[in-house]
N, C-alpha and C positions, 0 to 999 in steps of 0.2 A: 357227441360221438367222436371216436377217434378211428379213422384209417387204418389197419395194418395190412400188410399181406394177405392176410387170413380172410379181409372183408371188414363191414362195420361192424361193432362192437360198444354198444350202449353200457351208460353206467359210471364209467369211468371217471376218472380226476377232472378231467377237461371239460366234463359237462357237453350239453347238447343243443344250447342255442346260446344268440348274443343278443344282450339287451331286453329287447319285448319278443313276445312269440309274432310272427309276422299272420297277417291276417289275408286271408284268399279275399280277390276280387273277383267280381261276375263279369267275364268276358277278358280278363289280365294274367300274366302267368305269375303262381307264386312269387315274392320275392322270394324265395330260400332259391332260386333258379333263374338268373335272368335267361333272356330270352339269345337266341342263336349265340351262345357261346361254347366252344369246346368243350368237352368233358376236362377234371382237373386228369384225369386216365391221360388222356389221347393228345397226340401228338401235333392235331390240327392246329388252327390262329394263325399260320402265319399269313396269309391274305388277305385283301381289304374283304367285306362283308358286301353283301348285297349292295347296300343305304351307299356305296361308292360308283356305282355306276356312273360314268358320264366327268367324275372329280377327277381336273387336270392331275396328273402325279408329281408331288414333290420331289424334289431334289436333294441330296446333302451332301455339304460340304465338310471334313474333316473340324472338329471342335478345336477354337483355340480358348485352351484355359491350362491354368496352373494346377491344376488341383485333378490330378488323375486316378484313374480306380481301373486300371485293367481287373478283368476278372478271371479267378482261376482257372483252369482247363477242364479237370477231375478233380471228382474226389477218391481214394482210397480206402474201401469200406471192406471189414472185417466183422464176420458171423461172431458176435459173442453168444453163448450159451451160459445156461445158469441151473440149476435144479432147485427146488423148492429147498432142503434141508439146509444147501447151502444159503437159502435164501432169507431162512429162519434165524440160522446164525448172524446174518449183518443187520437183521431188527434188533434180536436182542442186543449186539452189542454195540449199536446205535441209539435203541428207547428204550432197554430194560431198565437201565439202571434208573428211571423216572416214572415209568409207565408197565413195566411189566408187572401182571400179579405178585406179589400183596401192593407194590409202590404204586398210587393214583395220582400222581404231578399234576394239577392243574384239572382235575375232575377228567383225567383219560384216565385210560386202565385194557390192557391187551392180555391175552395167554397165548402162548405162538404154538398153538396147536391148529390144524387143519382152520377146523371152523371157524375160531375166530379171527385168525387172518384173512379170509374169504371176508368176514364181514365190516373187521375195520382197514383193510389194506386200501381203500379209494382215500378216506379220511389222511391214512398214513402219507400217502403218493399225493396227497395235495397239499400238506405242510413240508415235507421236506422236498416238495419243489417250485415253493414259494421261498424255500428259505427261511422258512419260520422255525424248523424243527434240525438242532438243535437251537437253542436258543444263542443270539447274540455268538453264532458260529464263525470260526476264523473263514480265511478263504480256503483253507485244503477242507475245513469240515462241511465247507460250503458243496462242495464238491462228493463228497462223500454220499452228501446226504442227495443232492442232486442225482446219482447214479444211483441209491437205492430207490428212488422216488420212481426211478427209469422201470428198473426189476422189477417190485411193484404190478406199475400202469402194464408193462409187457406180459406178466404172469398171468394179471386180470385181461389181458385182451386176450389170452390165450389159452381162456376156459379154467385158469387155476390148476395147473394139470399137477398131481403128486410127483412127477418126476422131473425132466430136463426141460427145459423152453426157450425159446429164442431173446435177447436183450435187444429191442427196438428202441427206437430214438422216439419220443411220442410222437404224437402227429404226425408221424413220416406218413408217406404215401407212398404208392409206386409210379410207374410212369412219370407224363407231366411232361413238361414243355422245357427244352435245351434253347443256352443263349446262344446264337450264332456266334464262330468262333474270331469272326470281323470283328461284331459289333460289342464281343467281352474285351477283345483286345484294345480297344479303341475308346476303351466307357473314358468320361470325365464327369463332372458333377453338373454339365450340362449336359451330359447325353454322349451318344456315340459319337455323333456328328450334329450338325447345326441346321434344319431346314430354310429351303432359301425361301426369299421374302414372298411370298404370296399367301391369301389367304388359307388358313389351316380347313383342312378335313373336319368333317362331324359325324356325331354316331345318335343321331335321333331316338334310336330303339332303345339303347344303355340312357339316353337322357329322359326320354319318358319311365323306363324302369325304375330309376334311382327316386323320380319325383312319385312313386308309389311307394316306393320302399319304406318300412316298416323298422327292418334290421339289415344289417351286411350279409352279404352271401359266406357261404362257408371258405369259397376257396378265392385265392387273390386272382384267378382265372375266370371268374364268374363276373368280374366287374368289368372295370373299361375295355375294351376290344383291344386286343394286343401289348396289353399291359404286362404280361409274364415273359412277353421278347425282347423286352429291352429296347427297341429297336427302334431310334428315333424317328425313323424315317417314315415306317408303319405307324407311327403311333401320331407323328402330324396328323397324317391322314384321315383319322379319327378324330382329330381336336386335341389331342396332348400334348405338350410341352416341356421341355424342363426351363428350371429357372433355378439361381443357387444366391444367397442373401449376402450381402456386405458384410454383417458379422456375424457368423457360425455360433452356433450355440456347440457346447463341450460337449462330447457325450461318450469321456472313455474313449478318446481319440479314433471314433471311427469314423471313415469317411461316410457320404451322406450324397445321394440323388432325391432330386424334390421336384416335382412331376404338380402341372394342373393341368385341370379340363375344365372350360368354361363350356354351361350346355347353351347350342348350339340357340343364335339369334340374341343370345345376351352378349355382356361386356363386362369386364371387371372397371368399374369407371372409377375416377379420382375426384373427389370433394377439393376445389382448392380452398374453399372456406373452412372446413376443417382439418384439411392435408391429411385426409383417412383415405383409403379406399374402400368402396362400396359394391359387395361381392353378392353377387344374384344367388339366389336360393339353390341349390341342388349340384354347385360347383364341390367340383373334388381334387384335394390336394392327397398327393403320396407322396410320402417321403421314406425311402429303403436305405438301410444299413447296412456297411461292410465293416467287415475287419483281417486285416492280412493274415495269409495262411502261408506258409512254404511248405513244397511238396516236398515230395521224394527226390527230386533232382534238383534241390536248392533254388526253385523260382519262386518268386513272394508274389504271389497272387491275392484278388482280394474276392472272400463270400459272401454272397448273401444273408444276412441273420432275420431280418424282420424287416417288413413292409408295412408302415402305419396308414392309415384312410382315414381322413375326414371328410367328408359331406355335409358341406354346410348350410342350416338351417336358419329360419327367423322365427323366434329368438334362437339365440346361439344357446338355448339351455336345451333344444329339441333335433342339434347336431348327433347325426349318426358318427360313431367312433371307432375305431378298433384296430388291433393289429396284426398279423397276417405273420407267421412265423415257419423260415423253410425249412424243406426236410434236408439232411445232411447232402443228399443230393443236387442241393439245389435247383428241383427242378417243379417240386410243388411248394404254394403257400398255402396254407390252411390257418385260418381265423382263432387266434387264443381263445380257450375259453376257459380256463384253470380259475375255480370259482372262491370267490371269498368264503368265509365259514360261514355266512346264511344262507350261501349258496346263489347268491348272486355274481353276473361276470364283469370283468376280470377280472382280477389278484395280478399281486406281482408274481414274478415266475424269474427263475436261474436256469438258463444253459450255460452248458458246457461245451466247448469247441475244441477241435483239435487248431491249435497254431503253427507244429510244426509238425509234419506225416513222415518223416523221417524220425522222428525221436520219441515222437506221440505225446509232446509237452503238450498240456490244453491250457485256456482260458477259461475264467466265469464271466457270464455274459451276462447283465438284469435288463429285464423287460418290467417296466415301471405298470400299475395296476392301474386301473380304472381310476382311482382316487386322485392319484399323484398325477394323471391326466387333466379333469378338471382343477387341480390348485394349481396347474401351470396355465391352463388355457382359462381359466374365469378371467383373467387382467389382459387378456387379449387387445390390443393398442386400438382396434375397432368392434371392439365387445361383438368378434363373430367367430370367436372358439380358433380363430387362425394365428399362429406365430410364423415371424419367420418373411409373410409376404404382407410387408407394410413397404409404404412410400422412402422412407429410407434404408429400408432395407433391400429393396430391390434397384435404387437407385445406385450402383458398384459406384466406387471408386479407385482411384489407381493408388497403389503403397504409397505412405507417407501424407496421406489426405485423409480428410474428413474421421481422424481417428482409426487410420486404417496403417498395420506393421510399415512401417519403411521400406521393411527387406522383404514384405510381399510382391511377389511380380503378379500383377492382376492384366491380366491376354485380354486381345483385340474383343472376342466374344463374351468374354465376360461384361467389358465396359459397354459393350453396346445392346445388351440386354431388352432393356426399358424399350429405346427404339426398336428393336426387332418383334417387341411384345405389341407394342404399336402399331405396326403394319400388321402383324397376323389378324389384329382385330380383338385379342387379348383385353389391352388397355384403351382405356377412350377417355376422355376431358382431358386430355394432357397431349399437345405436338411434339413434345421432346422430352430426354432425361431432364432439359435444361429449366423444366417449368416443377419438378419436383424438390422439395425442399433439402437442405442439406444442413448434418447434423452440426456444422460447428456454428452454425444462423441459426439455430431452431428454438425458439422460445424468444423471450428479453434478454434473458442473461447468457454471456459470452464468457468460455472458456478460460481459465487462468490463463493456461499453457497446455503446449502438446501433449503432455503426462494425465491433466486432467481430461483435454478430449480421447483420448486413445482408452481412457477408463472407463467414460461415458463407453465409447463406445464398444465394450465389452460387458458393459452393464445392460445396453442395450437387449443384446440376446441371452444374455443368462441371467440376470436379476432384476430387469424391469415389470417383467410378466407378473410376478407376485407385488416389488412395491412400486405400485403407482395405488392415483384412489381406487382404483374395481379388483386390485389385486389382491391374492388369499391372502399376503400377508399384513393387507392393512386391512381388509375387510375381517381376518379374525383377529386382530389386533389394533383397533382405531391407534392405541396409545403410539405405534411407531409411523405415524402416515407422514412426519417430517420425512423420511427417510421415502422420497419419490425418484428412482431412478430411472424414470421415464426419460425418452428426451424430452427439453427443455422442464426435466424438473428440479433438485434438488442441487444435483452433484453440481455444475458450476454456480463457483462462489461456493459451494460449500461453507457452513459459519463452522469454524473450525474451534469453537465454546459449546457445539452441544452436544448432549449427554444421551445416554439413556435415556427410556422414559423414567424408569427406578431412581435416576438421578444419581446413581453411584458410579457409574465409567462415564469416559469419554470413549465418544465414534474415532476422535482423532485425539492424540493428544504428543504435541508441539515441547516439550517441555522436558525429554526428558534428559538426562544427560550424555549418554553413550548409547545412540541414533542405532549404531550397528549390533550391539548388545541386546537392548531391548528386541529388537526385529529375530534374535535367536532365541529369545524367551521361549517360555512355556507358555506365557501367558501375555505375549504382546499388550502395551498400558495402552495401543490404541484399538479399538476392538472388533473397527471395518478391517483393520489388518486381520486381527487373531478369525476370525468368523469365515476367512477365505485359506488359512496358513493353516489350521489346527483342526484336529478332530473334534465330533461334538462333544463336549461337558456339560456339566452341572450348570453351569453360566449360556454357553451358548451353543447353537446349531449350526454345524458346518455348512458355510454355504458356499458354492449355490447348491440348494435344498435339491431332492428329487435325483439325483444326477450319480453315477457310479462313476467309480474313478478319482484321479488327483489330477486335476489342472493344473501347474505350476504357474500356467499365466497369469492368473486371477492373484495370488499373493506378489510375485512381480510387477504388476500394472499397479495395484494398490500400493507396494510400499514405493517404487517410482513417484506416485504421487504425492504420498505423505512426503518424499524428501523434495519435490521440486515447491511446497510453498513455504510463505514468510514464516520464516521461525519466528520468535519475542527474541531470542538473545540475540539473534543478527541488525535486529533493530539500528545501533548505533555505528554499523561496518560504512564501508565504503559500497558503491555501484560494482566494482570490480571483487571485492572483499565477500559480496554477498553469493554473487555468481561462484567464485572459487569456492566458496562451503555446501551452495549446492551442487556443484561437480561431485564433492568429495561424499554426499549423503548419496546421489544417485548411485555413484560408484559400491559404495557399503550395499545399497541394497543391491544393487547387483549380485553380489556375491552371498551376501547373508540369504538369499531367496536360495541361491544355487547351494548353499550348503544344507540349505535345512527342506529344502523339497524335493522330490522324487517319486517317478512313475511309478509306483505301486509294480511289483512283479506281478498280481492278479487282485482282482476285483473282491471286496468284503465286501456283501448286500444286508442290510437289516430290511427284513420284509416287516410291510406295515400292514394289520388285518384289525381295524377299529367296528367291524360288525358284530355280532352276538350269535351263538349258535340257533338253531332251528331245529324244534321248537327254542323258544325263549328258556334260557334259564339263570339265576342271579346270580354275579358274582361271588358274594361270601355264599355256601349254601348251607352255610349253619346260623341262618340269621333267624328260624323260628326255635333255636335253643337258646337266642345270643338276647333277643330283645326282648323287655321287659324284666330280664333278672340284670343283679347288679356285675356289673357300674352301670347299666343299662336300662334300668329298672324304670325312668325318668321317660324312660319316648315311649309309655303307656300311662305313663299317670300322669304327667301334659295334657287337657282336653285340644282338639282342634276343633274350631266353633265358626258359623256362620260369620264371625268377625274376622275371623282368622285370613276363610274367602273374599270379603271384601276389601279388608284392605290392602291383600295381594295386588288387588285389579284398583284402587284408588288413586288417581293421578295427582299429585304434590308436587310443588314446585318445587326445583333441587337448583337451578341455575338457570342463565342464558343460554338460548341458542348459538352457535358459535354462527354466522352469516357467513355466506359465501355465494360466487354467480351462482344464478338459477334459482335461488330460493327467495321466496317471497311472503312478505310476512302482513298481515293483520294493522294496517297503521291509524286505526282508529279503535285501537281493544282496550278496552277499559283495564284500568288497576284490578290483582285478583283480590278474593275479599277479606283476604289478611298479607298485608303488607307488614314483608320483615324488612329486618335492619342491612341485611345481606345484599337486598334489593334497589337500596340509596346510595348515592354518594354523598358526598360532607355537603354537599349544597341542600342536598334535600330531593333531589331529582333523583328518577329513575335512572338504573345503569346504562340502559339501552329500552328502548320503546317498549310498553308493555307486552307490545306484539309478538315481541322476542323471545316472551318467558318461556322457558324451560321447564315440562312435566314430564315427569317419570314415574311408575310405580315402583313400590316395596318388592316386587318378585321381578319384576327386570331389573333395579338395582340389587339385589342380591345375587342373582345368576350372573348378571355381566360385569357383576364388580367382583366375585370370586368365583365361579365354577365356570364361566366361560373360559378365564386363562388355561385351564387345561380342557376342558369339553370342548370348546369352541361356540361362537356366537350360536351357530345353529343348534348345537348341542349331541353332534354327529362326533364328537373326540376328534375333530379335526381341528388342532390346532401346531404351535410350534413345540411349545411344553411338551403336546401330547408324542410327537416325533420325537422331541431329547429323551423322554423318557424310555421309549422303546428301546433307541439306541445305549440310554446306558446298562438299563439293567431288564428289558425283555415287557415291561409292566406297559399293560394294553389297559389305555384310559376308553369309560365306557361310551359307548354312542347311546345315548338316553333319549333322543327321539325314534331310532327304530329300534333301542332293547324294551328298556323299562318301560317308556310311556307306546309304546308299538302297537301292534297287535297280531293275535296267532293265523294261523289260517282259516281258521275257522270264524272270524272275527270278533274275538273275546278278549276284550282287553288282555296287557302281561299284568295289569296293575290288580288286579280279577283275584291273582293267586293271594296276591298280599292283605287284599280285604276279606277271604277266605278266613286266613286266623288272624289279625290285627282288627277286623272289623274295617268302618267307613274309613277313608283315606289312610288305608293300612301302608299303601304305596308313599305315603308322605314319610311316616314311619319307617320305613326301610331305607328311606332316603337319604334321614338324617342318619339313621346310625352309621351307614355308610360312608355318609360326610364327616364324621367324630368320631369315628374309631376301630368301624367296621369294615373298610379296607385292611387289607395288608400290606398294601403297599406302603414304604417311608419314603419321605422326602427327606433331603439335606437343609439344613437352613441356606443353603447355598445355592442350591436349587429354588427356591421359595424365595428367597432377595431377587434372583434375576427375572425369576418368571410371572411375578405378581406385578400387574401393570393398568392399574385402576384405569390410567391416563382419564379418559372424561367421565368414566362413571364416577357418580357422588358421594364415595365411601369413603373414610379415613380409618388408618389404626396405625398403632405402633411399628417402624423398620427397623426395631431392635432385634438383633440375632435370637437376644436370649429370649424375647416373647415369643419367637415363632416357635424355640426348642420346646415353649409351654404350651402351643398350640397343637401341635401337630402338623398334620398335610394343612396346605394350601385347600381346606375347606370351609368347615364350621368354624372354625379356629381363627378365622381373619374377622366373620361376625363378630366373635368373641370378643376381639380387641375391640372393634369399632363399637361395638355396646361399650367397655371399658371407659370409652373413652365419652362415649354421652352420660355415664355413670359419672365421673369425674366432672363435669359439662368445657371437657376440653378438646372435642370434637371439633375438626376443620380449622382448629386455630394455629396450627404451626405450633407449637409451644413443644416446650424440650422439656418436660415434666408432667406427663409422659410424654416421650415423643410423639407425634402424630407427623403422619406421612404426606398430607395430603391436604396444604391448608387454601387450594379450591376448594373444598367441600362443603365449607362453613355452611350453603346452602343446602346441603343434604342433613343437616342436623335433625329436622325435624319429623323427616322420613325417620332416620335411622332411629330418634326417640321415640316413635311409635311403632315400630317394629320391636323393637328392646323391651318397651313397657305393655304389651300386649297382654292382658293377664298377668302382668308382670308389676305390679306395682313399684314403685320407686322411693323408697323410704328415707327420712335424711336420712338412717343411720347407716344403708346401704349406700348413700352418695357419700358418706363422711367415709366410711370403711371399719365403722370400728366391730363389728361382726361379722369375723370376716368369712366362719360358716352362712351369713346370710348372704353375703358377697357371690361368695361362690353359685348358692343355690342358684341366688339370683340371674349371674351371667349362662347359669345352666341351663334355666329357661329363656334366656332373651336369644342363648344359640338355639336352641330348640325352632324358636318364633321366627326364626331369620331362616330357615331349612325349610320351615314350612311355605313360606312366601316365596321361595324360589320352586316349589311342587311346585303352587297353582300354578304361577308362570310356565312351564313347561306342561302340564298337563292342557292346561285353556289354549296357548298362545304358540309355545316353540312349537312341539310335537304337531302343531296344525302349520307348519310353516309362517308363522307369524312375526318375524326379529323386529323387537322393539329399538327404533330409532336411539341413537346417541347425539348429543348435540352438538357433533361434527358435522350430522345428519341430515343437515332439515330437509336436504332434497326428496329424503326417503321417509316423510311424513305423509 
């Protein structure tokens, strides 16, 4: 539902709940209501509640911290009007030129006549205020489309009337709750003011509510008691707090208040055995954003934009989420609910803000979607969905320490945080800051130099969250898990020789000859630099991923770093000789960062929507004219046969387990009952204890050795590929566990349609063509070099450019070669005739030869080559048989949540 003036108004873009539908209890008040809380209308909250009777009243004392957020006074709100005809003309000449009758871009299709905008205007109003529509839009068309998205959602809340209507802000409200004009003036990212040390207030009622809860309330007034006043002093009183982290994560330079409530008789305690903290169930963190506005009389104040909530659950995959977005007024929050296209919440979502109310200059503002939520919070540093409040990061330090700016001035209240969170009763297992760990001790290995801890610890809050082990980006990528910017993981010492996993760049590279040069490139030779300094490409993904905006810090800290260690050609200088050239490389990057970065004048968003429409429908949707005629003709007269199914599911040794703590193996397991050559060393021994072996099947190594690099291990398109591609050219990689292999509402297989005219495993059928030819999308061979990244899966083929130009997409086509290459029996062998990518493999040979030769027989003359129409056939059906093994795989096993272990894995056997 969405608020206006007018009343509620169902139907709309925003949708009408979050999450699960909440479920009534016998004798409990809905959660969509918790209990004695203001209306978001009325003007009430500012008192303690009942549940305070008798609690001594806290104190506060003025915050000392550096880091301030006075808040605006007013805002300046002007009645836009609009009328329908006019309203007609900014579709069309926003989506005709793709979508209006006769043109169907992407299977839409509109006519901007009454009715049919009544019926697709919600559809319309929730891609272009996602930011999806136009496609790959600058920032002014981001904007554009953002305001028609407005007109729209307002027409629709306003009956659709033929004539004039008013333009509302979505989600606005009226009423709602005003910040005392102290406690705006006085905000810091600790709060108003600082309560003095005695134990904190509690709110029993909101704490047994949240531990029924189901979903979020609609309004950000409905949850903690006096949480929409800002007002530190009330909000003790109740058990709230603020707290603000040693390294800020970037976010499009807004400033940031971050708020918890531990319920009441728990503790947030400290593990020193693991140096985690362990966060009792049903605690709630909030964290609100501003961004400065100047008024009409030149004061730069800073507003509200968004209030995020978590509530955190065990397991951390049953955490309630959401974000709370205020009305221009600032004076209501109301719960996003701007739905993905299967219509599930949230989606990314673009406002617009004014920045300056004298000139009416605005901003675009992204609000990241449900998705880009959990890829940041899955690597949570205590696997409980929380960033932000870990032991080092609440443990402040003063500038110039622990990786912390120099020329930060961090205040008396900042540094003594930890302690003050102690005495409220906050934290427990810990008497002092002085008993929590610190980042430049943390692990085995110690920091080169300042340049490396100051990088660390900026990796900390923007790029650890994804690579450590539990994080999106090694969990959908094993092949980059070198790359751990946990503390104590990868970055000090850094080995300054390794590569990609592709094996073709270097992360760093030391060697070249004009330091300051290269750092202005297009294409920096070292690629942790280019991946922080550059937009996304064909090669890489701008990071940090998730994030709007240009950080310039992040290419400055990185190239700092790259010039403060041992070059090779300094090797033979002087003690004094070596120091003078890294002056002089520091210096260069100084200046090369300053020349070539710059705060974006407004935000570019690429919105990411990896779901499927509802009902289901296929991609190509000319695939029952496409398959079975030619070139096509071949994925019908292919049989798929009970053989086909079982050795999808056949477990074959491919390698060793890789071993690591926690995993425990088998140390009396016999020899398997064919021992290859793969398995021995030249003594005749086993590589490592039988125990170790490595099984895998035909349809996990085919899915995870080629279509996971863009679908992702789960098979949701959530990968990195599947991001660079959006970004470069709009091309939305599919989610195959809730499209293809899904089911409707009615619960009927999608896979139902495809056995309808293909007959039995007609869905395998569509699969492959899909995978070979029946997309539209192209990839670059440049694209396909960076993004294919076997790392432990057991597959080899050709990294030659010109194979992939013969292949195609990064699908069927990678089978192809790796049959080629069991064709040839030059599989896993390293050998440069044909190249082969991946001379681990060698133990995957004899999967991949039974996948290849499936009904496929193997003839010399087809090993020799000399027919080379047989040739062909041949590797036609061996991709065919490698398409099929990744179905079953996804039919039996993904689509049931199932991910088959890698043997990085074994913990997850």
């Amino acid at each position: 539902m969405v608020m206006t003036r007018n009343g509620l108004v169902t139907g709309l873009a925003l949708g009408v709940s979050m999450f699960v539908v909440a479920t009534t209890m016998g004798g409990c008040p809905s959660p969509e209501k918790p209990v004695d809380v203001p209306d978001a209308g009325s003007p009430g909250g500012d008192g303690p509640g009942p549940d305070d009777a008798g609690t001594p009243r806290l104190t506060c004392a003025p915050a000392r911290s550096n880091e301030r957020i006075p808040m605006r006074r007013a805002a300046t709100r002007e009645v836009v009007t609009e009328t329908f005809d006019n309203l007609r003309v900014r579709v069309d000449a926003q989506c005709g030129s793709c979508h209006k009758a006769p043109e169907i871009r992407g299977g839409f299709q509109y006519t901007s006549d009454l009715a049919s905008l009544r019926e697709l205007a919600p559809a319309m109003a929730r891609m272009a205020t996602q930011g999806a529509m136009p496609p790959l839009p600058s920032s002014e068309q981001l904007k554009q489309a953002v305001a028609l998205g407005q007109a729209l959602s307002s027409w629709l809340a306003q009956g659709t009337p033929e004539g004039a209507f008013e333009v509302r802000e979505e989600g606005s409200s009226d009423g709602g709750v005003d910040v005392a004009r102290g406690v705006g003036e006085a905000m810091t990212d600790l709060g108003n003011c600082i309560p003095e040390n005695a134990p904190l207030g509690s709110d029993p009622e909101k704490d047994a509510w949240f531990a029924r809860a189901t979903a979020l309330p609609r309004f950000l007034s409905e949850t903690d008691t006096d949480i929409v006043t800002f007002d530190a002093e009330k909000l003790a009183q109740h058990g709230t707090v603020a707290f603000a982290p040693t390294y800020p994560l970037f976010s499009d330079h807004a400033k940031k208040l971050r708020q918890v409530h531990v319920p009441a008789g728990t503790s947030i305690r400290y593990d020193s055995k693991t140096k985690h903290f362990e966060i009792p169930p049903n605690t709630r963190f909030y964290k609100t954003f501003f961004k400065p506005v100047k008024d009409a009389q030149g004061q730069v104040g800073y507003r509200k934009i968004e209030t995020r909530l978590i509530v955190v659950r065990q397991p951390w995959k049953d955490s309630l989420f959401g974000t709370y977005i205020w009305n221009e007024d600032e004076t209501v929050a109301e719960l996003h609910e701007l739905r993905y296209r299967d219509g599930s919440s949230f989606s990314d979502r673009v406002i617009v803000y004014r920045t300056d109310e004298a000139t009416g200059a605005t901003r675009n503002y992204a609000i990241p979607g449900r998705h880009r939520c959990i890829d940041c919070h899955t690597g949570s540093e205590g696997q409980n969905f929380v960033l932000g409040f870990t032991p080092l990061q609440l443990n402040r330090r003063p500038g110039g320490e622990g990786g912390v700016d120099a020329e930060t001035d961090v205040l008396e209240d900042e540094l003594s945080q930890v302690d003050r969170l102690i005495r409220y009763g906050v934290l427990t297992g810990i008497n002092s800051s002085a008993d929590l760990p610190r980042l430049e001790t943390y692990g085995s290995k110690r920091p080169r130099n300042t340049q490396e801890l100051e990088l660390q610890g900026y990796f900390i809050a923007n790029c650890a969250q994804c690579h450590n082990p539990n994080g999106f980006a090694v969990i959908s990528n094993p092949a980059i898990a070198s790359l751990d910017f946990s503390a104590g993981g990868s970055l000090f010492q850094f080995p300054t020789t390794l590569k990609e996993s592709n094996g073709l760049r270097s992360y760093v590279n030391l060697g070249v000859t004009d330091f300051a040069a290269d750092l202005r490139s297009p294409t920096p030779s070292s690629t942790l630099f280019q991946r922080v300094a550059r937009d996304t490409d064909e090669r890489i993904i701008h990071m940090p991923a998730n994030v709007p905006g240009q950080d310039c810090r992040a290419p400055l800290l990185v190239a700092r770093w790259l010039a403060s260690l041992d070059w090779p050609r300094d090797s033979g200088l002087s003690t004094t000789q070596k120091e003078a050239n890294r002056q002089e490389r520091l210096r260069q990057a100084e200046l090369a960062v300053k020349e070539t970065c710059e705060d974006p004048p407004d935000v570019r968003w690429i919105s990411e929507d990896f779901t499927d429409k509802v009902p289901y429908e296929p991609r190509n949707t000319h695939w029952q004219s496409s398959i079975g005629v030619p070139p096509f003709d071949y994925l019908t007269r292919y049989p798929i046969t009970e053989a086909h199914e079982a050795l999808a599911h056949q477990r074959i040794p491919t390698n060793f387990w890789t071993p690591k703590p926690g995993c425990h193996f088998d140390t009396n397991a016999p020899p398997p009952g064919t021992i290859e050559p793969w398995m021995m060393d030249r003594l005749g021994n086993p590589k490592q204890p039988w125990g170790e072996l490595y099984s895998t099947t035909p349809g996990a190594a085919v899915f995870q050795g080629i279509c996971a690099n863009c679908h992702g291990r789960a098979g949701d398109g959530q990968s990195g590929a599947a991001k660079t591609l959006v970004a470069l050219n709009g091309a939305r990689v599919a989610n195959l566990a809730k499209g293809l292999f899904g089911t409707s509402s009615t619960g009927e297989p999608h896979l139902a349609m495809f056995e309808r005219v293909l007959g039995q495993h007609g869905g395998a059928r569509y699969m492959t063509w899909m995978a070979a030819g029946g997309t539209t999308v192209t990839f670059t061979p440049e694209f396909m070099q960076a993004w294919i990244k076997y790392g432990e899966v057991d597959i080899d083929f050709s990294p030659r450019e010109t194979d992939w130009g013969k292949w195609g997409a990064n699908m069927l086509g990678a089978a192809r070669g790796a049959c080629d290459l069991v064709r040839v029996g030059k599989f896993g062998t390293g050998s440069s005739e044909p190249p082969s990518g991946n001379p681990s493999a060698i133990g995957g040979a004899t999967l991949w030869r039974k996948i290849c030769t499936l009904d496929n027989p193997l003839t010399p003359e087809i090993e020799a080559g000399t027919d080379s129409a047989a040739v062909s056939e041949w590797l036609q059906h061996a991709q065919f048989n490698a398409g099929v093994m990744a179905y079953f795989y996804l039919r039996d096993e993904l689509s049931k949540g199932r991910i088959y272990p890698l043997r990085g894995e074994c913990d997850k056997r």
